[in-house]
C-alpha positions in Angstrom: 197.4 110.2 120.9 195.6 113.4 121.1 194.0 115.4 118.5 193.8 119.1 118.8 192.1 122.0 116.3 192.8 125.0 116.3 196.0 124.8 118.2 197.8 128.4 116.7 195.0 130.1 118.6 195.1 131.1 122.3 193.0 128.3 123.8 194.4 125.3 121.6 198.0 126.5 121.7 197.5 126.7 125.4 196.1 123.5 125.4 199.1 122.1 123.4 201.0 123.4 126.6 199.4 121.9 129.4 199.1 118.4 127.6 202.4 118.1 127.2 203.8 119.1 130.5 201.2 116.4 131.9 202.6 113.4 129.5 200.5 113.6 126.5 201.2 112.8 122.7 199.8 115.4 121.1 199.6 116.4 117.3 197.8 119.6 116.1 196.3 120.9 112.7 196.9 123.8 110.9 196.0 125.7 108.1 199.1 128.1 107.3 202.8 127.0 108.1 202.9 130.7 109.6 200.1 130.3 112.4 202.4 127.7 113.8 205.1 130.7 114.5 202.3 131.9 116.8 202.5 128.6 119.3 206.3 128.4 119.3 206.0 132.4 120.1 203.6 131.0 123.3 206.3 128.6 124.4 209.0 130.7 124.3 207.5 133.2 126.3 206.8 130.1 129.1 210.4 129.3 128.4 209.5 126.0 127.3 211.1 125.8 123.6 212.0 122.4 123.9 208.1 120.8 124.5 206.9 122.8 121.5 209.3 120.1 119.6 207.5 117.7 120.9 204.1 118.8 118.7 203.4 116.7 115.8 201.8 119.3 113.1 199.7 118.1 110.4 198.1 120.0 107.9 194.6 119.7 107.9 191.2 122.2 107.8 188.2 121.3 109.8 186.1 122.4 106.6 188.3 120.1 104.1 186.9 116.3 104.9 190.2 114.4 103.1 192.4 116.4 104.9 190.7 115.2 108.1 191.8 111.7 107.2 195.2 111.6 107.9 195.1 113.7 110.9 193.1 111.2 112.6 195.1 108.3 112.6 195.6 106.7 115.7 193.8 109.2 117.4 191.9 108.4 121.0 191.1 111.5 122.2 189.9 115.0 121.0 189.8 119.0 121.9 188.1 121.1 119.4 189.1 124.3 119.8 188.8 126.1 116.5 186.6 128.3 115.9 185.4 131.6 114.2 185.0 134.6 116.3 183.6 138.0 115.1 180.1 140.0 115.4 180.5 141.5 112.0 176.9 140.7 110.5 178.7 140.5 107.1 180.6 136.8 108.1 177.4 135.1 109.5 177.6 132.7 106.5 181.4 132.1 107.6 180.5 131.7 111.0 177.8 129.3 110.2 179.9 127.2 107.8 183.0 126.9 110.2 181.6 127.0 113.6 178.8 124.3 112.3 179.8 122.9 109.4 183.4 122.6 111.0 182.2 121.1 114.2 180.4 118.4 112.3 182.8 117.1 110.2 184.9 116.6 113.5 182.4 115.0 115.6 181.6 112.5 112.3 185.6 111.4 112.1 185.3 111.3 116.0 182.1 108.3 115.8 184.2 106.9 112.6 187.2 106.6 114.3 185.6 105.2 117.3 186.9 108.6 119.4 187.1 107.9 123.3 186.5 111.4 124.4 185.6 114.5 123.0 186.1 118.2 124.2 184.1 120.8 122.8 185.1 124.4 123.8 182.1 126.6 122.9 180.9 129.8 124.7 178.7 131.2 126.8 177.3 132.9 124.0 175.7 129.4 123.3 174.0 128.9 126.7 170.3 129.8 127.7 168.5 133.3 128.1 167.1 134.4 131.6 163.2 133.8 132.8 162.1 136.3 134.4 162.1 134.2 137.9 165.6 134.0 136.9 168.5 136.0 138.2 172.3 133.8 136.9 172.5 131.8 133.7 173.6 128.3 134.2 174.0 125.3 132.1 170.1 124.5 132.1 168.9 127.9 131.1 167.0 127.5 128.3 167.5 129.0 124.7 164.8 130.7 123.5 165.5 131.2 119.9 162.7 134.7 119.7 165.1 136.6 121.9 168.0 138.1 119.6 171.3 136.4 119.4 174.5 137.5 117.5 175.1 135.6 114.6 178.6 134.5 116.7 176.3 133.0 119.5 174.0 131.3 116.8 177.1 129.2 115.3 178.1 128.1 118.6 174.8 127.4 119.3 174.4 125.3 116.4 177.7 123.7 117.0 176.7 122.2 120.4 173.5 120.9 118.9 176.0 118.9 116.5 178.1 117.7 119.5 174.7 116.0 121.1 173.5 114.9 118.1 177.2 112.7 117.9 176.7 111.8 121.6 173.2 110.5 121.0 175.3 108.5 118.4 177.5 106.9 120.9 180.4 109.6 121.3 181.5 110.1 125.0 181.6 113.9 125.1 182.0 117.1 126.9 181.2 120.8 126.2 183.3 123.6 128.3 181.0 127.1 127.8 184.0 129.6 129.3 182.9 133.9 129.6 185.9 136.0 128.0 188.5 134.3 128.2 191.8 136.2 129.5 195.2 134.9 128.2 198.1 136.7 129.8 198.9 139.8 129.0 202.4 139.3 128.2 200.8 137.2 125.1 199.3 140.5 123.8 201.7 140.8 120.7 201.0 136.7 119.9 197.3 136.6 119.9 196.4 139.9 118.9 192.2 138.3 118.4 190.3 138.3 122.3 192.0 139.4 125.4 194.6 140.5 123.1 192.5 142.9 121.5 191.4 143.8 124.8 194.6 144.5 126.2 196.0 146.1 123.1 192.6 148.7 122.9 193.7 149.8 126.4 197.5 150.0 126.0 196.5 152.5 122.9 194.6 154.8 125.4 191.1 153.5 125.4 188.4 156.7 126.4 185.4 155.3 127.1 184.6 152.9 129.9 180.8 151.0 130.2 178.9 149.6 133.5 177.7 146.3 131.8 179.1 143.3 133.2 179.8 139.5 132.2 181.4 136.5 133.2 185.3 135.8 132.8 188.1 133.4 133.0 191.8 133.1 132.6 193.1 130.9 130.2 194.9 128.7 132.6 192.0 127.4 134.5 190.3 126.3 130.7 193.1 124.4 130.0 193.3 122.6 133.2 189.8 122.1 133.6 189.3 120.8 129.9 192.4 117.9 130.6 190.5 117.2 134.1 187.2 116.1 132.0 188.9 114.4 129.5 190.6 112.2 131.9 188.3 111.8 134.4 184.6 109.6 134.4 182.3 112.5 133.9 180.7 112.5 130.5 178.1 113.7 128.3 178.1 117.0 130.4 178.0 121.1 130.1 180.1 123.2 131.7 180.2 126.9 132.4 183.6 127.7 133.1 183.5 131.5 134.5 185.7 132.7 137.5 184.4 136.2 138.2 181.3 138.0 136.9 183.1 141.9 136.5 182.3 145.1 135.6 183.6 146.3 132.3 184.8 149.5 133.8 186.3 147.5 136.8 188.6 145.4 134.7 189.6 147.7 132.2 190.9 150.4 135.5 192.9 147.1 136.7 194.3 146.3 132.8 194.9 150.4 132.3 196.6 150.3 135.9 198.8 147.7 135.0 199.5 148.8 131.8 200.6 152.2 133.2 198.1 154.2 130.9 195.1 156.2 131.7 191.8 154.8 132.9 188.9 155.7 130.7 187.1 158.7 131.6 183.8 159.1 129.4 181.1 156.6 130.2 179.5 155.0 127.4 176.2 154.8 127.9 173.5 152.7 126.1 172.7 155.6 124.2 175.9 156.1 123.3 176.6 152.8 122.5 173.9 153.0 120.1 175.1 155.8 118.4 178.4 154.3 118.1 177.3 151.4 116.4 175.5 152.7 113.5 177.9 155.4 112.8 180.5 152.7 112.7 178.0 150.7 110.4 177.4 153.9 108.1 181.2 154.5 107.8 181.9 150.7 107.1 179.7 150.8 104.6 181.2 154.0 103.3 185.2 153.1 103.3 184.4 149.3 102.6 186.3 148.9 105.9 186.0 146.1 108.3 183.0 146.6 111.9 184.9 147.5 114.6 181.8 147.7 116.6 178.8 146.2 116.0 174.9 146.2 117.1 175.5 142.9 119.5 178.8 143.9 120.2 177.5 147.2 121.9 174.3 145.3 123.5 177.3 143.3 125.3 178.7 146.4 126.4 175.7 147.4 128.6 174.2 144.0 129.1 174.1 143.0 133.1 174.7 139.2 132.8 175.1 136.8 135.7 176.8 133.5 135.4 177.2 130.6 138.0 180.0 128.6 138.1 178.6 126.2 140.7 178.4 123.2 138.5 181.9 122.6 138.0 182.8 123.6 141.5 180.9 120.8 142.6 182.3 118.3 140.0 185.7 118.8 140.6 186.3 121.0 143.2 187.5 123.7 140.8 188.7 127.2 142.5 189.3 129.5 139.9 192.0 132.2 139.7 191.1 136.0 141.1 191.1 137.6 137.3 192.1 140.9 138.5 195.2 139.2 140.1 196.1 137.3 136.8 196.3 140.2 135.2 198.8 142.0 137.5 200.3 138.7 137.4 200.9 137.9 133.5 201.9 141.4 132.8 205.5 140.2 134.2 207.9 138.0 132.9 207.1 134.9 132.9 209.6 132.8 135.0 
């Protein structure tokens, strides 16, 4: 049987999907009886009601160790998928405790339980920054921990040094490090957190458009690659999973296009972006109100990063979706 975390988000409930259509015994954990509404919303929209029966749920928290227990009974194999996302500098202690924390507590129960396989999905927050010899990041690059990362990129970072630590102890493992990841935009309304805070931002008649770039991926090609690894020899292996290296402005014209609504017109420069952030801090502070944009969050923005995807292209043969065609794609029906 399979063990998956996080399976009410995007990736995991995704994941849940593509398991079961290939065969698999799968049982998920949650935290709240309502994130679950979230997945069945996933399968009905893939007209596939009758597999999301198939899920065996089990209450459990990656953060609450006897709760672990039961969920990993006859357990062989395992996708971690939860996770903690946000650039708010007030959650770095969350981000630390579930992202790290979290991810160590699995990876023990998986060398306890004597785990076959593990599947780490972290980020390419978590890999390497460029040399100056150095034009694409790959799955080498080096971290150099005196450059500044977002606290996000930290916990991932961290979390991937407890996934080698457990392989060191004798657990067969792999790490996927996917860009943005881009679930369909008919999903917008279910997982209103990544792409579909992306889409959502755009639909609402987003003005400002920005000329850094970074490296993407839609959600399909995750899921099938992750079950590939797990299922295959390969072992004790990183992955960058990225399809396209885009534009900001390029992909948000083809979202705004396909959403019917107006491209952005003002270019946010880094300057601007700058701006932005601290008055967004300032008022935060002010209102007691959540970041909406943050000092790494607006480095992104502007950043020029270049990822290569030639690692997994030569391990499985792997040719990724055209992004911009997903997008036209998923914003129709699924049949």
């Amino acid at each position: 049987m399979v063990l998956i975390t996080g399976g009410t988000g995007l990736v995991g409930a995704h994941l849940l999907l593509h398991l079961i259509e290939n065969g698999e015994n799968v049982r998920a954990i949650y935290r709240n009886q309502n994130n679950i509404l979230k997945t069945k919303q996933l399968f009905l929209l893939y007209k596939k009601a009758t597999l999301f029966e198939k899920i065996e749920w089990i209450e459990a928290d990656i953060l609450d160790i006897p709760s672990l227990e039961e969920a990993f009974i006859g357990i062989e194999y395992v996708y971690h998928c939860a996770a903690l996302i946000s650039f708010d500098p007030k959650d770095e202690e969350k981000l630390r405790k579930t992202n790290i924390e979290g991810t160590a507590n699995i990876v023990n129960f998986c060398i306890a339980k004597e785990i076959k396989k593990f599947c780490f999905v972290s980020s390419i927050a978590a890999l390497g920054d460029l040399a100056s010899h150095e034009t694409h990041i790959t799955e080498e690059t080096e971290w150099n921990p005196e450059k500044p990362h977002s606290d996000y990129a930290i916990s991932k970072y961290g979390a991937e040094m407890e996934v080698w630590r457990a392989q060191q102890e004798g657990l067969d493992v792999i790490i996927l490090n996917p860009g943005v990841i881009l679930g369909p935009i008919a999903a917008k309304e279910i997982f209103k957190q990544g792409s579909g805070e992306i889409y959502q931002k755009i639909a609402n008649g987003l003005p400002f458009y920005t000329l850094g770039n970074t490296g993407f991926v839609a959600i399909d090609d995750v899921t099938r690659i992750a079950f590939e690894l797990m299922r295959g020899s390969i072992k004790n292996e990183r992955f960058t999973l990225i399809a396209e290296n885009i534009v900001f402005r390029d992909l948000i014209n083809t979202i705004a296009d396909v959403l019917k609504v107006k491209r952005p017109s003002i270019h946010a420069t880094p300057f601007l972006m700058n701006m932005l952030w601290m008055a967004d801090s300032l008022f935060s502070t002010l209102f007691f109100r959540k970041r909406t944009i943050t000092k790494p969050s607006a480095k992104a923005s502007y950043s020029k990063n270049l990822y290569a995807n030639e690692k997994i292209k030569t391990a499985l043969g792997t040719v990724f979706l055209d992004i911009h065609q997903y997008i036209k794609d998923t914003s129709k029906s699924l049949n």
